[in-house]
C-alpha positions in Angstrom: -41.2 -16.0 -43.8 -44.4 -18.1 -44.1 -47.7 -16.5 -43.3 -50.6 -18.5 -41.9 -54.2 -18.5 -41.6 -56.6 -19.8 -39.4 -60.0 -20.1 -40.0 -62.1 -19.2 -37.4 -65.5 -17.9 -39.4 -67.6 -20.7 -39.0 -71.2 -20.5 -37.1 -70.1 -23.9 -34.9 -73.9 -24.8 -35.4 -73.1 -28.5 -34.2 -71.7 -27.1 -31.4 -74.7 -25.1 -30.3 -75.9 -24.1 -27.6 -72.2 -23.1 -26.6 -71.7 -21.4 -29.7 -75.0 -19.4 -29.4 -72.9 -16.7 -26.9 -69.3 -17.9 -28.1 -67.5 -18.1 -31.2 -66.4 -21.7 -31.7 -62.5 -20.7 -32.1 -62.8 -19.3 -28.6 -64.2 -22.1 -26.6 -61.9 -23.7 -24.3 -60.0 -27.3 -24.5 -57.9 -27.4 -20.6 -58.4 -24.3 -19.7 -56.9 -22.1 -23.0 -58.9 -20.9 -25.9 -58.9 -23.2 -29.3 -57.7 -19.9 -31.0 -54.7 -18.9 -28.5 -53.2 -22.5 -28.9 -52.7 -22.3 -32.8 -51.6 -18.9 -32.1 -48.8 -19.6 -29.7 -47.8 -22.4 -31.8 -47.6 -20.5 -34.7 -45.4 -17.7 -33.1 -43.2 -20.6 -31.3 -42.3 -21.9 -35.0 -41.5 -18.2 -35.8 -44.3 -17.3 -37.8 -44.5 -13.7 -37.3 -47.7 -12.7 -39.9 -51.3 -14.1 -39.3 -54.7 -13.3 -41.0 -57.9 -14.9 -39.3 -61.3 -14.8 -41.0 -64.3 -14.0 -38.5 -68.0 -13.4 -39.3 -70.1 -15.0 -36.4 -69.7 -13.1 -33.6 -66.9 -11.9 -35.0 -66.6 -9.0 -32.8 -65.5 -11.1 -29.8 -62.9 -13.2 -31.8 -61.2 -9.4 -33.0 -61.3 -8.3 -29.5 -59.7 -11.5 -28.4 -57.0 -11.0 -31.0 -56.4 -7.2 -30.8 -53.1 -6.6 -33.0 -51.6 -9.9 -32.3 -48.8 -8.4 -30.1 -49.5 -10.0 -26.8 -47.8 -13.5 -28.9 -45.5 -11.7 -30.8 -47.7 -11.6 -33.9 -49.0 -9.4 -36.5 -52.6 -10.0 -36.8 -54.5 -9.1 -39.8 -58.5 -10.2 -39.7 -60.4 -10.7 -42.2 -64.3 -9.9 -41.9 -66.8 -11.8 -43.5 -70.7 -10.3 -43.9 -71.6 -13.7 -44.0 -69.2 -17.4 -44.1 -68.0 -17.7 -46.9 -66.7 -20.8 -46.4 -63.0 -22.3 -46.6 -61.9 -21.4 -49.8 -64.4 -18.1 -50.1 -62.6 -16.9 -47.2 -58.9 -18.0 -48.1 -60.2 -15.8 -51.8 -61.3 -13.0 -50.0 -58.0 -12.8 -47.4 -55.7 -13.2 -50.5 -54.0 -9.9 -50.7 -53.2 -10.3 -46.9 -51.9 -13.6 -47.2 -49.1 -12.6 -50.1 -47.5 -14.8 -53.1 -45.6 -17.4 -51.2 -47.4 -20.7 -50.1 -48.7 -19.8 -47.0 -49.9 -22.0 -43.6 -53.9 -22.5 -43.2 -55.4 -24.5 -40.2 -59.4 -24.9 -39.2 -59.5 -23.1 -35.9 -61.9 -25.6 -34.5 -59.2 -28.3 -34.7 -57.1 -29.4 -31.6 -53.9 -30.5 -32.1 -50.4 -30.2 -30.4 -48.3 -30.3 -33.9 -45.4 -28.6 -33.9 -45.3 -25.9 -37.0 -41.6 -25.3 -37.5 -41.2 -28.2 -39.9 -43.8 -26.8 -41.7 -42.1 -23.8 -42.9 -39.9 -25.4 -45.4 -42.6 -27.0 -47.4 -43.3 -26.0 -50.6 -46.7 -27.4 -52.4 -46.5 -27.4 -56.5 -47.8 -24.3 -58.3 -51.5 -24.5 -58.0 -51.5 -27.0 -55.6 -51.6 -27.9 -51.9 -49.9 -30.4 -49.2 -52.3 -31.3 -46.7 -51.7 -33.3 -43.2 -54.1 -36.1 -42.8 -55.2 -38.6 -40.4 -56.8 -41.4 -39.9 -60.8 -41.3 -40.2 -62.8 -40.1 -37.4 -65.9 -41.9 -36.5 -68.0 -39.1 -37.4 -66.2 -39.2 -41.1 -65.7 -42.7 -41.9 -65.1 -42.8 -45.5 -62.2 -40.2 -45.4 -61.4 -37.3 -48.1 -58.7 -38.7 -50.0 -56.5 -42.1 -50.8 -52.4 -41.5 -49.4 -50.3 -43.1 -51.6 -46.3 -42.3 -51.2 -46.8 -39.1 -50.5 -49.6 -38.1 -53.1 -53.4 -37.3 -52.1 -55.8 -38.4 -55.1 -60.1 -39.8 -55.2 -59.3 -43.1 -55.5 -55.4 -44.7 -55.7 -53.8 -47.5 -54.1 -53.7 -46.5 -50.6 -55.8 -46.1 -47.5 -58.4 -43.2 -47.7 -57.5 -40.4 -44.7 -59.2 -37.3 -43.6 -58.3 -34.0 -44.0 -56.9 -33.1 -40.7 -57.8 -28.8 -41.6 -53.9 -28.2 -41.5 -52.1 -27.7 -45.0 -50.0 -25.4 -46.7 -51.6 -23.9 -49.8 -49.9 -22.7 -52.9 -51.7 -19.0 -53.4 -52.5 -19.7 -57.2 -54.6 -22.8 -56.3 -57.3 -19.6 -55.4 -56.4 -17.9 -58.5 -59.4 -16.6 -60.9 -61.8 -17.4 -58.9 -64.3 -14.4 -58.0 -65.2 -13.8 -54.4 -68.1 -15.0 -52.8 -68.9 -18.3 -51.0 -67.1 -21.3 -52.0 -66.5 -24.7 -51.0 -62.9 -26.1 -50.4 -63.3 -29.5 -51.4 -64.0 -28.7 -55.3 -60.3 -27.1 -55.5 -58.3 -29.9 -53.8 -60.1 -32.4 -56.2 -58.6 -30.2 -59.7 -55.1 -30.3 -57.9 -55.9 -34.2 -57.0 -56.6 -34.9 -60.1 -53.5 -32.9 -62.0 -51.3 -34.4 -59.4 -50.2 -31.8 -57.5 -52.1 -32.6 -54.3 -49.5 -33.7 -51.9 -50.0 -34.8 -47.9 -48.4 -37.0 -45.2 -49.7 -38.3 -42.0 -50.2 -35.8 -39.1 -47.8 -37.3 -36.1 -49.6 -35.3 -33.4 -52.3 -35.6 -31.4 -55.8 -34.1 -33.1 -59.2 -33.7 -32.4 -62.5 -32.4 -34.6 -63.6 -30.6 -32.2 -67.1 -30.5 -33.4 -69.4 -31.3 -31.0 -70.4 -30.5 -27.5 -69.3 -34.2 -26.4 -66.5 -34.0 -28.6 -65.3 -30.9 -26.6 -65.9 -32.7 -23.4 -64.5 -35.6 -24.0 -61.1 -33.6 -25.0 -61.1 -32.1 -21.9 -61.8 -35.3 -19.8 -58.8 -36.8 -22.0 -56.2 -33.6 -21.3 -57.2 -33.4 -17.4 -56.1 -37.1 -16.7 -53.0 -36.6 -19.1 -52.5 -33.5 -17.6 -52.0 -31.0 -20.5 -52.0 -26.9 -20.1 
């Protein structure tokens, strides 16, 4: 069975002041945690196993997670002295995360995607299959060109953004030493030997990045009527 991991280590310094007392992964979007809604998603597709990174105020977001049983999880967490950003914190969680491709999603995303579809995907050795969507305002110029089901810097295609849900193949992390490192610079090698794969995410999403951001997510779910 597929393992996941959410990422829920960041400081949410745009999102201050809220973040100042709360951990970004716990602020709420229609009345339920960001953190509990991946959560319950991921045990609805039948994920059983999930490691979350925490290092700003950590303490609350291991607290709020306890052991994971209250969903029908096993909850491994991973601490970090200080962020060590996405793929510094996928290196350091790697012996929890095992040697099968494993589920990572950005805690400080919304989305309603169901997982179970997920579970079958396999990325190629070394590599990664990411969900994308279309560019935010805030990120206009994308992360990578789509292009029949390949992800690469500049293709035929339309550039999309990183939507912070993939499925990562655990060798893409492979000899690199711990310590703070930056995502981005590991997708672009498996871009560029072709084994950076992605479709489009058919789900509602939200960056939820911002204090107005946040807001306007919950103005939007109140008037559809969401829980």
């Amino acid at each position: 069975m597929m393992r996941a991991m959410v990422l829920a280590a960041g400081e949410g310094r745009r999102m201050r002041p809220l973040t100042q007392r709360v951990p970004k992964p716990l602020l709420q979007v229609a009345g339920l945690p960001l953190l509990e809604r991946h959560l319950r998603a991921l045990a609805k597709a039948g994920i059983e196993s999930v490691v979350v990174n925490v290092s700003w105020l950590g303490e609350q977001i291991i607290a709020f997670c306890g052991d994971g049983q209250q969903w029908g999880l096993d909850i491994a967490m991973s601490v970090e002295e200080t962020p060590l950003e996405t793929a510094g914190g996928i290196i350091q969680a790697r012996d929890l995360l095992g040697a099968e491709p494993f589920l990572v999603i950005s805690a400080d995303v919304y989305t309603d995607l169901d997982f179970t579809p997920l579970l079958s995907i396999r990325p190629a050795c070394g590599g990664a299959h990411l969900f994308m969507v279309d560019n935010p305002a805030h990120h206009p110029g994308g992360d990578f060109v789509l292009w029949q089901g390949r992800l690469s810097l500049d293709g035929r295609g339309e550039p999309m953004t990183y939507s912070g849900v993939g499925i990562f193949c655990p060798t893409l992390f492979s000899g690199y030493e711990a310590g703070k490192r930056a995502l981005r610079p590991l997708l672009e090698i498996a871009a560029q030997s072709g084994k950076l794969t992605g479709e489009p995410l058919n789900a509602t999403w939200c960056d939820v990045g911002t204090p107005e951001r946040l807001d306007a997510l919950n103005a939007q779910m109140a008037v559809v009527g969401h829980h």
